[in-house]
C-alpha positions, 0 to 999 in steps of 0.5 A, a space after each residue: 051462787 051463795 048470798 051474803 046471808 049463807 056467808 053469814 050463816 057459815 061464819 056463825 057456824 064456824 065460830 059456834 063450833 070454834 066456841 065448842 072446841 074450847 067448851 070439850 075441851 074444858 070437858 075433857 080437862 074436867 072429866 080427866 080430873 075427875 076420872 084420874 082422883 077416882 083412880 087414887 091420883 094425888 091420894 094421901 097415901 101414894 102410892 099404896 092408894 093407886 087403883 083403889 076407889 075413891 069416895 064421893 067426897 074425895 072428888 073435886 066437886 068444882 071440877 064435877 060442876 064444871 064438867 056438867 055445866 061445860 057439857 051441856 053447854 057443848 050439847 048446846 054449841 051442837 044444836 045451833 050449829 044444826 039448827 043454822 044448818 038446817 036452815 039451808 041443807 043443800 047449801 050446808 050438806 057438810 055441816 048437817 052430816 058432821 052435826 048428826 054425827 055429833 048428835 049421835 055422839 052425845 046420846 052416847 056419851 050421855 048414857 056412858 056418863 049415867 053409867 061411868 060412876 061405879 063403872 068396874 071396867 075400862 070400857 065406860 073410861 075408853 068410851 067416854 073419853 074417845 067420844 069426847 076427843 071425836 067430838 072435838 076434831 069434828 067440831 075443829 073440822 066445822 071450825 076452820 075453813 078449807 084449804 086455798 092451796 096447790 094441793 099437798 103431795 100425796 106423801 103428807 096427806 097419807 102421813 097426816 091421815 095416819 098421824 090422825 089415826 095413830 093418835 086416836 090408837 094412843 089416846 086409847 092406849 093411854 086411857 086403857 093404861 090408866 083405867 087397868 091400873 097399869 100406869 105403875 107396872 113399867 117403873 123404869 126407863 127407858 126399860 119398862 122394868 129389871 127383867 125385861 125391856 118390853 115385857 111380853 103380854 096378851 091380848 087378853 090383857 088389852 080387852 077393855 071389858 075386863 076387871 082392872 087389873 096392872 099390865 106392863 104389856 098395856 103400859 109399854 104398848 102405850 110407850 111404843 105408841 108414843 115413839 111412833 107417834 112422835 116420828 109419824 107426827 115429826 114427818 108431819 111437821 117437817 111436810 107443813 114446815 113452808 106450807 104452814 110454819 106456825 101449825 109446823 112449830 105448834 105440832 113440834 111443840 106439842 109433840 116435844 110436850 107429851 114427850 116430855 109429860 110422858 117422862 114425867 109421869 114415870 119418873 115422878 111416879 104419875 103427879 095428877 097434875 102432870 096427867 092431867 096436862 097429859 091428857 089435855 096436850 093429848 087433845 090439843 095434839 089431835 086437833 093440830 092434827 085436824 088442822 093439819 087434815 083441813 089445810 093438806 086435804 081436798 078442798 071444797 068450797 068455804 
């Protein structure tokens, strides 16, 4: 039977990776600045400057502190809740799995970093900002507890889980169509151009190893993916509508925001503070997601 101290231990665990969600995604904020001023964002001579480097001093440098600060502190948030959770492991089998996944995950993103200034090609931004958003569903999935529900139907769990997956595709899209310079290559909407309304393209033009280079194929892919999403992510927040309203209206919302920074950033021709927003909308979406994944999903003893 579990005692008042593991009681007390798994509530500390929760608030702990609660306190981590906020401190990645203050990471992933930070980094996004970052890495969109590198890409010539909010440049003084937009948009001639778009895809060319960026100096050193150009940079935000408060933004390159607070990304450092808030990812040790992340580092941190991971090793108490596996030094908690080590106290007991069979009691907290769970916890311990989901924190050696993370601790693997920051020796990664530890060495993608050292590697990410100077890095030539869109693997380095596709590694870093995928770990960072894994990293905050595990920790939003540590954070809250399971479901007391009757069981979701099985229509709504699939759809959630493939609403989960979806989103990681997209977010990968939308990292590939901005380390590829692509963000201005489909200028119109909702046609990506004057020639063509989707543009063909290669898979060639989707390998993250290669150099930068524009593709309208990356950016319309992108926009699809949206599109899906969007649908995918309604029927989700149709399904949770008795179940759970306030996360239904949140994931609506959410959604209706990255539609609409979505249009924003072609139209206005990619405002850094609109893709900033992007980005982070992006990583709030996905943890609704996660929500919505605990709340449908199997239960397991809290």
């Amino acid at each position: 039977m579990t005692d008042e101290a593991d009681i007390r231990r798994l509530r500390l665990i929760r608030v702990l990776a609660l306190a981590g969600v906020l401190i990645v995604l203050l990471v992933l904020s930070s980094s996004a600045l970052l890495r969109l001023r590198a890409l010539g964002l909010g440049c003084a001579d937009w948009p001639t400057c778009y895809g060319q480097a960026q100096s050193e001093a150009a940079g935000p440098s408060l933004a390159r502190v607070l990304h450092r600060f808030s990812a040790s502190l992340a580092g941190a948030s991971v090793i108490a809740i596996g030094v908690l959770a080590v106290s007991r492991p069979r009691r907290f089998v769970r916890e311990l799995t989901i924190t050696a996944l993370m601790l693997v995950l920051l020796v990664a993103l530890t060495f993608l970093g050292r590697a990410t200034p100077g890095a030539q090609v869109p693997a380095v931004a596709l590694g870093n900002v995928l770990g960072g958003m894994l990293l905050a569903a595990l920790l939003g999935h540590l954070a809250l507890p399971a479901h007391r529900q009757a069981p979701a139907p099985c229509w709504l769990r699939a759809a959630v889980w493939s609403a989960l997956l979806l989103a990681f595709a997209q977010i990968a899209l939308g990292v590939l169509t901005s380390a590829s310079h692509s963000g201005l290559a489909c200028p119109l909407l909702p046609r990506c151009n004057a020639d063509a309304f989707f543009p063909g393209w290669t898979w060639a033009e989707f390998d993250p190893w290669r150099a930068p280079a524009a593709s309208a194929g990356v950016h319309a892919a992108h926009r699809i993916g949206g599109l899906l999403l969007l649908a995918l992510g309604g029927l989700v927040a149709w399904g949770l509508r008795r179940r759970a309203p306030p996360l239904a209206l949140g994931l609506g919302l959410l959604l209706a925001a990255q539609s609409v920074l979505g249009i924003v950033l072609v139209i206005r021709q990619l405002p850094l503070a609109a893709a900033v927003a992007h980005n982070f909308a992006a990583a709030l979406l996905l943890l609704t997601l996660v929500a919505a994944q605990r709340l449908t999903g199997s239960g397991e003893p809290s």
